[in-house]
C-alpha positions, 0 to 999 in steps of 0.5 A: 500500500501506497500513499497518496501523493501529488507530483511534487511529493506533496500529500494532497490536502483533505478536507472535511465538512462542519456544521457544528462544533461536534462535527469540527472535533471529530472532522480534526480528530479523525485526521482532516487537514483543513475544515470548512464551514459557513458563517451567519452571512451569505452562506449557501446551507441552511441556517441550521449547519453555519455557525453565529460569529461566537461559534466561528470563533470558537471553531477558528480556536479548536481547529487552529490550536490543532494545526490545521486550516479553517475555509468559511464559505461566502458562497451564496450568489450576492444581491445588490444590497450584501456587496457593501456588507461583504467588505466589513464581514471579510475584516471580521473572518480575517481577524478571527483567523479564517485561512480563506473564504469560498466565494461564488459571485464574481462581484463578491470575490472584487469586493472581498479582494478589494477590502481585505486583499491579504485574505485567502479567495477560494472560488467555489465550484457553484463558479462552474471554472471548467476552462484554464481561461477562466481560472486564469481569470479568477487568478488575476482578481486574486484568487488562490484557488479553484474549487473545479467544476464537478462536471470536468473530467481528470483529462480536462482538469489536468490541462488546466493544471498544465495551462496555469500558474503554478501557485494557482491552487485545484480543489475537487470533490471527492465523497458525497451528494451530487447535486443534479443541476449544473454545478449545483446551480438548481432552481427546482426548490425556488421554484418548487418551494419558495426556497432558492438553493442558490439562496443556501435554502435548498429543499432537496426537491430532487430527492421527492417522488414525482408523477408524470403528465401529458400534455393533452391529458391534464390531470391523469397523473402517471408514476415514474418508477422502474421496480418497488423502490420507484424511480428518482428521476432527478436524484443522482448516485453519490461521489465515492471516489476511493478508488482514483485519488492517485489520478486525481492527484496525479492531474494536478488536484492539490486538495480534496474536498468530502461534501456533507455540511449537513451531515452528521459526526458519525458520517463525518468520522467515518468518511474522514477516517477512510480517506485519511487512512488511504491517503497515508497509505494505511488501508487500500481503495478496496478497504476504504470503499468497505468503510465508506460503505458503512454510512448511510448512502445512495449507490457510489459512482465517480463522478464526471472525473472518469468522462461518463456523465452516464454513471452518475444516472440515478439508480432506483435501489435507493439509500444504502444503511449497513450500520447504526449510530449506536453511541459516542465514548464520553471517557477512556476506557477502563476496568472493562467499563465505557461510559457513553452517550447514546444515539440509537437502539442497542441491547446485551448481547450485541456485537459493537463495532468502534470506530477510532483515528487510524483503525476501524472495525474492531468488534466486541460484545456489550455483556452488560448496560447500567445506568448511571446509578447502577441500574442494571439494563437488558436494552437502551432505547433512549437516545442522548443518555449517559450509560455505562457499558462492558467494554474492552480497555484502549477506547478513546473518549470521541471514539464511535460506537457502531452496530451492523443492521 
């Protein structure tokens, strides 16, 4: 097994998803280098996974104090009344110690530069950069790197690796959704729902059930569906991109980038974790895939990044759940106890699986439950409660506790 390395010898960044405190410690824990989140203005995710100016403050210390790197999107396409703010906001995201934003708009990527020219521009793949000319362009109004457009190819991308400054950094995805719009530019919710994603309030409306109709028969309705699962015509295959990172690497990609802001700690640990380990050279991409197939996800494809807009089509056997989100690990293990905090169902006698920074998949049995004061337990069913449980010693307080379905 091989690590993961770029041309000059250099690893390839990874970079991780938060939406709240808990998905920054266990995205820094389970080995990203870099974490990227949204703040209170102009960020293209619901309200509920970007954080307050308390909370990126908070983040900027925790992921700092770790060594690693903090992006904060800006990526929402700017009305006229925002450019004016983005200037003080930007001053605000660089005092606090924010390594770069990731901006969409153009007029918001002049007027950051033109403000706080000593920040960090990230242009965002909403930007679609699919030439070496447009990057170029970007280059030249100061940004330092280029969130690829996801529809590109690696052939593509390594051209423009070929026909741009050598500073001028590349950025691809790697893991996660896929929007089924051009670079995620989608006016189905707006439309749908009153909630423009483009606005960072998507309704994921691709992903609900729909019938059609024809024309000259108005109000005779007909299900599109292909099998009992039913057919998602606008819902694509998710990103799995374990097994070529080393062409990705090797067409010039300096940093690669997990989708999920929205998601969880537990998926986040385990797609960071999977990636980490591959990357380092510890596991290889048939490993990885088996780990990143324990979260919850539609079927994988590779994207755009092969040249076959035909696998990422979507597929009618919908989400993929091999394993539960039993519990996390509240202390060390010791005296063959583990105190947790519980997420789902769990009983004696079933077989847990933990999940640590570096390893995966070490099993063990829960031989008993107790409550806090003692009380002995056949079975947990109540989330977000303290327990104690039988376990081996070497669990680390964050580990993640496991169980196959």
């Amino acid at each position: 097994m091989k690590e993961i390395t770029m041309k000059d010898g250099r690893k390839p960044e990874l970079l991780a998803p938060s939406g709240d405190m808990e998905a920054v410690r266990t995205a820094v824990r389970f080995g990203a280098d870099a974490v990227y989140l949204g703040g209170p203005f102009m960020q293209l995710r619901a309200s509920s996974a970007g954080f307050d100016e308390a909370g990126l403050k908070e983040a900027s210390e925790f992921i700092h104090s770790n060594g690693r790197r903090m992006y904060v999107t800006v990526n929402c396409f700017a009305n006229n009344d925002e450019i004016p703010r983005l200037g003080e906001y930007a001053r605000f995201l660089k005092d606090i110690g924010a390594d770069a934003v990731i901006v969409s708009d153009i007029g918001a990527v002049a007027q950051i530069k033109e403000n706080v020219p000593d920040l960090e521009v990230h242009v965002s793949t909403q930007a679609n950069c699919m030439n070496y000319r447009a990057a170029k362009v970007y280059y030249d109004l100061g940004a330092s790197r280029i969130v690829l457009a996801r529809e590109l190819s690696l052939e593509q991308i390594a051209e423009i690796r070929a026909n741009t400054p050598a500073d001028l950094q590349l950025e691809g995805f790697i893991h996660g959704a896929m929007c089924m719009s051009y670079s995620g530019r989608c006016m189905l919710s707006a439309f749908l729902a009153g909630r423009s994603g483009n606005r960072g309030q998507c309704a994921q409306t691709c992903r609900w059930n729909y019938y059609l109709m024809e024309e000259k028969r108005p109000g005779e309705f007909f299900k599109v569906e292909e099998s009992e699962n039913g057919m998602a015509i606008l819902s694509s295959k998710e990103m799995c991109c374990a097994d070529i990172l080393d062409k990705m690497a090797a067409a010039g990609i300096c940093s690669f980038k997990i989708e999920g802001r929205m998601r969880t700690p537990f998926y986040i640990g385990t797609v960071v974790n999977a990636y980490r380990m591959l990357i380092d050279g510890k596991i290889n991409a048939d490993q990885a895939r088996s780990e990143l197939d324990t979260t919850s996800h539609r079927p994988f494809c590779t994207g755009f990044y092969l040249g076959d807009p035909e696998s990422v089509a979507p597929d009618t056997s919908g989400y993929i759940r091999n394993t539960l989100f039993v519990a996390s690990a509240l202390k060390d293990s010791a005296d063959g106890k583990l105190l947790i905090e519980t997420r789902n169902p769990f009983a004696v006698g079933d077989k847990l699986e933990i999940l640590s920074p570096g390893s995966a998949g070490r099993s063990f049995t829960v031989e008993s439950i107790e409550s806090e004061d003692g009380e002995s337990m056949q079975r947990s069913a109540v989330p977000m409660r303290r327990l104690r449980i039988s376990a081996p010693d070497g669990i680390k307080a964050q580990d993640i506790l496991r169980k196959r379905v």
